[in-house]
N, C-alpha and C positions, 0 to 999 in steps of 0.2 A: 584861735587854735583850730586847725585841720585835722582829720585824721582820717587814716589808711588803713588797707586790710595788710597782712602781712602777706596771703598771697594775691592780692589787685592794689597796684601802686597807685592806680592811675584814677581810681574813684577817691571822691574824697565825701567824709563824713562832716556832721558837726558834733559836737558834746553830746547832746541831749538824741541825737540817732543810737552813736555808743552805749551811751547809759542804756537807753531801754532792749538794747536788739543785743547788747551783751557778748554775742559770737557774730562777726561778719557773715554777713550773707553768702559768701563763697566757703562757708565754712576756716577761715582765719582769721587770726586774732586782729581787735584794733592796735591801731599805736599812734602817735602824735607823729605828723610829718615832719615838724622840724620840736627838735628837744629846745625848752627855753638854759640859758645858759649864763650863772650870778658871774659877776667879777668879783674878785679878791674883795675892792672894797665895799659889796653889794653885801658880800658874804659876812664881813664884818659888823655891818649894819643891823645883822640880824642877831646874833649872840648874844644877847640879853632878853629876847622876846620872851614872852611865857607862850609856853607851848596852844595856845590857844591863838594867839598873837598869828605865830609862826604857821599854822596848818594855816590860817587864812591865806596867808601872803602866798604860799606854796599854791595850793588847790586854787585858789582865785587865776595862776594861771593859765591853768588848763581849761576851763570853765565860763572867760568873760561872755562870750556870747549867751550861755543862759541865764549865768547869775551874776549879781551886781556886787560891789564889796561890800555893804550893809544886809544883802540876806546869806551871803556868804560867813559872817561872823553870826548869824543871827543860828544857824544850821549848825557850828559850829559849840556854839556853844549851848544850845540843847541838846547836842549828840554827848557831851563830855558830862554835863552837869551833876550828873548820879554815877563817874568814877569814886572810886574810892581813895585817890589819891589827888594834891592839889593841878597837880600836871599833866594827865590824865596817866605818862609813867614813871618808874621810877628810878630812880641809879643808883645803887651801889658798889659801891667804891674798897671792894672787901681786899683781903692782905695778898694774895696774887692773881684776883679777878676783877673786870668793870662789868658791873649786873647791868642790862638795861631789861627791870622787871615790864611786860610788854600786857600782866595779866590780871591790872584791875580793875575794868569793865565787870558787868553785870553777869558773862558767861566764864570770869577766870583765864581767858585767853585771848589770844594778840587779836585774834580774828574780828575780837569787838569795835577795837578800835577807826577799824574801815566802815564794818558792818552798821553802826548807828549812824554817821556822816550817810550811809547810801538810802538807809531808811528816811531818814530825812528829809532828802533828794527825790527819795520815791514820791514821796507823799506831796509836796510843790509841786511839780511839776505836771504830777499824774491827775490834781487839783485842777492845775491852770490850764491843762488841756481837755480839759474833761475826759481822760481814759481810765481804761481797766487793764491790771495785767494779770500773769498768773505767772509765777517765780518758780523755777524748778529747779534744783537745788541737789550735786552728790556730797557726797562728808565723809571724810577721813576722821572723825569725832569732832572737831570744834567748827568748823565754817557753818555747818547746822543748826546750832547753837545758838551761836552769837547772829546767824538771822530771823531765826523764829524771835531773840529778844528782839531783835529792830525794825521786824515790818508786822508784828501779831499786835492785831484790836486794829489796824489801820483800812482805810478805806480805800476799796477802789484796788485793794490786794488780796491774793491766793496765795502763800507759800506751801509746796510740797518738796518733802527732804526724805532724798533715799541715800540710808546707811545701810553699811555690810555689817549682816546678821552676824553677833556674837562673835566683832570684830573691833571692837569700842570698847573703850571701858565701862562703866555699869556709871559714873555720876558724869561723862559723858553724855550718855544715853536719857539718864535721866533730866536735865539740862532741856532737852529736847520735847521727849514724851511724857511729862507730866504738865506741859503748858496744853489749858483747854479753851485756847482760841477759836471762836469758830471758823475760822480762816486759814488756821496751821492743820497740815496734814502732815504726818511721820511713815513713812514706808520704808520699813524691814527689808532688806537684800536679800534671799540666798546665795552673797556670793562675794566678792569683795570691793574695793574701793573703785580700781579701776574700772569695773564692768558699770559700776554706780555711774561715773565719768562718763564713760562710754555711752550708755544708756541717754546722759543727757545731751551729749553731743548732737546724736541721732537724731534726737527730738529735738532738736533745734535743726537742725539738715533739712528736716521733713519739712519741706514747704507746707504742705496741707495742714497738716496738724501743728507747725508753731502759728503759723498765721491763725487757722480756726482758734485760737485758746487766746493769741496778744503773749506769746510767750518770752520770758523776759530769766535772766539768769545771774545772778551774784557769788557765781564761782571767783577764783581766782583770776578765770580768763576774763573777767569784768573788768573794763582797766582803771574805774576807780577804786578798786581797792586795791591796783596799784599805786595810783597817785595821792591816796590818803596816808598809805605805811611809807612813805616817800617821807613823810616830813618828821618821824620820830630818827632815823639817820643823821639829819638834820640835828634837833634837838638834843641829843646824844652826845654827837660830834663835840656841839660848843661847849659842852661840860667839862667833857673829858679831856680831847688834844689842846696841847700848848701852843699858841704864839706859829697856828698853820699849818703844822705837822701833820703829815700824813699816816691814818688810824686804819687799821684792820675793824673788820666785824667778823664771828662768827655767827653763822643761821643754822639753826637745824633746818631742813627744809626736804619736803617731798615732793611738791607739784611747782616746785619754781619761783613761786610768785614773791613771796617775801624776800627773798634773795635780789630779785629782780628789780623790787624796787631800790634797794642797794645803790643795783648798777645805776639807774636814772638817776638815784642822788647822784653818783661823780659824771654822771655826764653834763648833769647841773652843774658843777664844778666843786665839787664839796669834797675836800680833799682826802679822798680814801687808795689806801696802797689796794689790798688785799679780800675780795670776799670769800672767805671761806665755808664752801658748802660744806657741810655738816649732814651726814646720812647713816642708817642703822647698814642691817644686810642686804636692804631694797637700796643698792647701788646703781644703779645705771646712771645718776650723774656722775659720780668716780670716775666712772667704765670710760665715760664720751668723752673725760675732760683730760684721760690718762692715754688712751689708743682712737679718740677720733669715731669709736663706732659704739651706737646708740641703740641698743638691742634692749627692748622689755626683755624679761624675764618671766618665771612666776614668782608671785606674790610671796615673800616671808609675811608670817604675821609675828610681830615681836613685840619686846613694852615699850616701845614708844610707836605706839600703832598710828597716829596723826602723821605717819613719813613711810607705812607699808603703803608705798604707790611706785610701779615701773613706769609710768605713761606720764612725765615731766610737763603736763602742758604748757606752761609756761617759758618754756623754753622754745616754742619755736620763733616768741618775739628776739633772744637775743638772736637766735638762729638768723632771720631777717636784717640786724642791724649788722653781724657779722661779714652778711652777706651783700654790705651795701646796701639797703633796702631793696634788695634785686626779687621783685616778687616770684619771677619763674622759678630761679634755684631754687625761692624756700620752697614754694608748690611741688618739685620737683622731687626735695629732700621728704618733705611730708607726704609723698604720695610714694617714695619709697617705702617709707615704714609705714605703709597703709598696706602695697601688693608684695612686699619681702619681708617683713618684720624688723627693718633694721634700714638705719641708712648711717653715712660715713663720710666724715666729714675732710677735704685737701686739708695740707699742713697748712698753708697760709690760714687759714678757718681757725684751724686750733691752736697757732701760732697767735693768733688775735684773743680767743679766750683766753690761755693760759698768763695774756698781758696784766688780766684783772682777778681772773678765778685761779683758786687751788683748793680742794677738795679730798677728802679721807672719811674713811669709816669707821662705828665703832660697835661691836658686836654688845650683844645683850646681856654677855660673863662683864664685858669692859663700862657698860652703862651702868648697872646695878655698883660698879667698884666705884663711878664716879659720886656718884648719890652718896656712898656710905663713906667715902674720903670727905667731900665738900661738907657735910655735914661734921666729921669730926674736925676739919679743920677751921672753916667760916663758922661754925655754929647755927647754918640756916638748910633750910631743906627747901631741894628743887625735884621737879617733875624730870624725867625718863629722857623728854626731846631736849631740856636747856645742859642734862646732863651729857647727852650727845655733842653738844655744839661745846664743851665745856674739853671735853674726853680729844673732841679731835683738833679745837686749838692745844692742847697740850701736847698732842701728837707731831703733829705739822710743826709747832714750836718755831713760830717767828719771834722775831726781837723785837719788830714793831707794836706797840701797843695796841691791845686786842679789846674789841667791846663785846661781851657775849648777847649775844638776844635770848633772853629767859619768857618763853614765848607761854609757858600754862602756868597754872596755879599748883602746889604738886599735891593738893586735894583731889584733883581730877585724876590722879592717879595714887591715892592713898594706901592699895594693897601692898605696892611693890616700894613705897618710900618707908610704910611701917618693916617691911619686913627686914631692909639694908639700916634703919637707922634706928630700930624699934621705940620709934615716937611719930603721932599720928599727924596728920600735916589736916588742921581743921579747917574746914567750910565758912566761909564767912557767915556774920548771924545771917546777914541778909536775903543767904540764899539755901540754908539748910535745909527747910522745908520742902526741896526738893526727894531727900532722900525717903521720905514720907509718904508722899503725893501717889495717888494714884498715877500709873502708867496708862497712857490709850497710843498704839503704832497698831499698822496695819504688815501684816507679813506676806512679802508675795514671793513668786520664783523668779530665780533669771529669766524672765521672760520679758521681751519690749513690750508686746502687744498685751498681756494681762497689766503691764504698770501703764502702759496709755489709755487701756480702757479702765481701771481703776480712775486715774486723771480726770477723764471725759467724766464721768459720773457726777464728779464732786465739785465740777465748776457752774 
């Protein structure tokens, strides 16, 4: 397996470059030069796997150059071993929805499920070559999270995680800053998710100071936590559709990425009609995928705060695959919304997206009504983001059978599910202690230079 920058076609990487450098050197995303692609009966061959089975066979492709199929199942299944469920998720099959629950890992949310596979990953590799890195890390609440659970106590690792200040929910937050690793660092934002984003971009741009630190990054824009959430689509799929049939998913989704791996399922060939992006009032996927033009905004912060993001990272790989792999366009596209705030897309572009995507929104009056519907109707309680992606399949109202991605635990968001369904949605035993625990974050300002030189101190 090959891979490319989205804006330099013409370099090629291997696995283990991507994994640790995270953001391509020209500042764009990796992606695989050629997508591997099942046949029908390849595709068949798989539907009975256990999900443990299955991530192998998946990620093994992307991967043979550094890892072999016996430490590939071996990564595998120490990454899963302490889910809470036998699959690592779960499906329910309720009376007008398909749950696929994505939130029982050790942090509640989907995010784990990549997050422990990369820790994993870190720890090999960083072993056999004898290096050091240091992880730098923005968070919309859960990507945070579920990486301080997957690289803290490990050797040869620094994780620092910058969230927007009294922008998260509070068992979010504490998820994060009550772990007292001496390796995990928490830094407090004055400011919101995007600038977090932004901030780590820069730091990674910055020749001098990513090299000085070995700096390494387990955003979304990592593209194995593309290729890990690639295989639950999969999984999903065979439970649900009959005899081939082509299935919808809805995502609630802010920075692109879980969506995304969607798309690579069907370009793997896994039969899916429709992905329905699922967004709060921080619309700008809507926006680009309804008029072609891709304009941040400012920031709403609402209750489903893990999708206040205008700045889609993840989007400029489909951007590139739309685009042919034609690195100058996207460079071109992206370096518009760098000097204009905005760039726009020809119809053949959006002509091409709207073959796979459709997209809608659902305000914060409409999410709170889904919470308190699903709840009297299913008799179970969901989190703020699975109720978005719930609210806007039912909006959109295709005929095609629709799998929701129930992506948190709706503990993580207990204020606003007690108040719609007044019953409390509890903490598993395992991780309550949290609400407990001493908190230790550090608070800086919007500022690069005070959060690089905070950085520099602590490595």
């Amino acid at each position: 397996m090959e891979y490319i920058s989205t804006r330099n076609a013409k370099n090629l990487f291997s696995f283990k470059d991507v994994f640790l450098k995270g953001l391509a050197p020209d500042g764009g995303l990796f992606v695989p030069k050629h997508v591997p692609r099942y046949t029908w009966k390849e595709l068949k061959s798989f539907q009975n796997l256990s999900y443990n089975e299955l991530a192998a066979k998946i990620i093994l492709k992307f991967c043979k150059d550094e890892f072999n199929k016996k430490e590939i199942n071996e990564i595998i299944v120490k990454s899963y071993k302490n889910f809470r469920t036998r699959d690592v998720v779960n499906i329910k099959e309720l009376k007008e929805i398909n749950l696929l629950e994505l939130f029982h890992g050790p942090t509640l949310a989907f995010k784990d499920i990549a997050m422990q596979v990369i820790g994993n990953m870190y720890e090999k590799i960083l072993k056999e070559n004898n290096l050091k890195v240091n992880i730098i890390v923005a968070t919309s609440g859960d990507t945070g999270a579920a990486a301080i659970s997957a690289i803290k106590d490990r050797d040869n690792m620094k994780i620092f995680v910058l969230h927007p200040e009294n922008k998260i929910s509070e068992v979010q937050r504490k998820f994060m800053t009550t772990n007292n690793s001496n390796n995990v660092f928490n830094i407090s934002i004055a400011s919101n998710f995007d600038e977090c984003q932004k901030f780590v971009k820069l730091m990674f741009s910055d020749k001098n100071f990513s090299n000085s630190i070995n700096m390494s990054g387990v955003n979304s824009i990592n593209w194995v936590r593309i290729v890990v959430q690639i295989v639950y689509y999969f999984f999903s799929y065979f439970k649900i559709a009959k005899k081939g049939k082509k299935i919808n998913f809805s995502v609630p989704t802010g920075n692109f990425g879980d969506i995304y791996a969607g798309y690579m399922a069907k370009k793997m060939g896994l039969p899916i009609d429709k992905l329905i992006i699922a967004t709060n009032n921080n619309d700008i996927l809507k926006r680009v995928i309804r008029n072609g033009i891709y304009k941040p905004l400012k920031v709403h912060h609402t209750v489903s705060p893990s999708m206040d993001i205008q700045v889609a990272s993840n989007f400029e790989r489909l951007i590139f695959d739309i685009c042919d792999q034609n690195s100058d366009e996207t460079s071109k596209l992206m370096n518009d919304l760098k000097e204009n705030g905005e760039f726009r897309l020809n119809n053949s572009y959006l002509n091409k997206i709207k073959e796979t995507f459709i997209s809608e929104s659902l305000s914060d009056k409409e999410t709170k009504s889904v919470i308190n519907k699903i709840y009297k109707k299913e008799k179970i309680l969901i989190d703020p983001h699975t109720a978005v992606a719930i609210g806007v399949a039912q909006k959109i109202n295709e005929k095609t059978s629709t799998i929701i991605l129930a992506t948190a635990h709706p503990s993580k968001f207990s204020d606003i599910v007690i108040k719609e369904t007044k019953t409390k949605p509890e903490l598993p035993e395992n991780v309550k202690n949290i609400l407990t625990k001493k908190e230790n974050f550090k608070k800086l300002p919007d500022d690069l230079v005070m959060i690089k030189n905070y950085i520099l101190d602590k490595i």
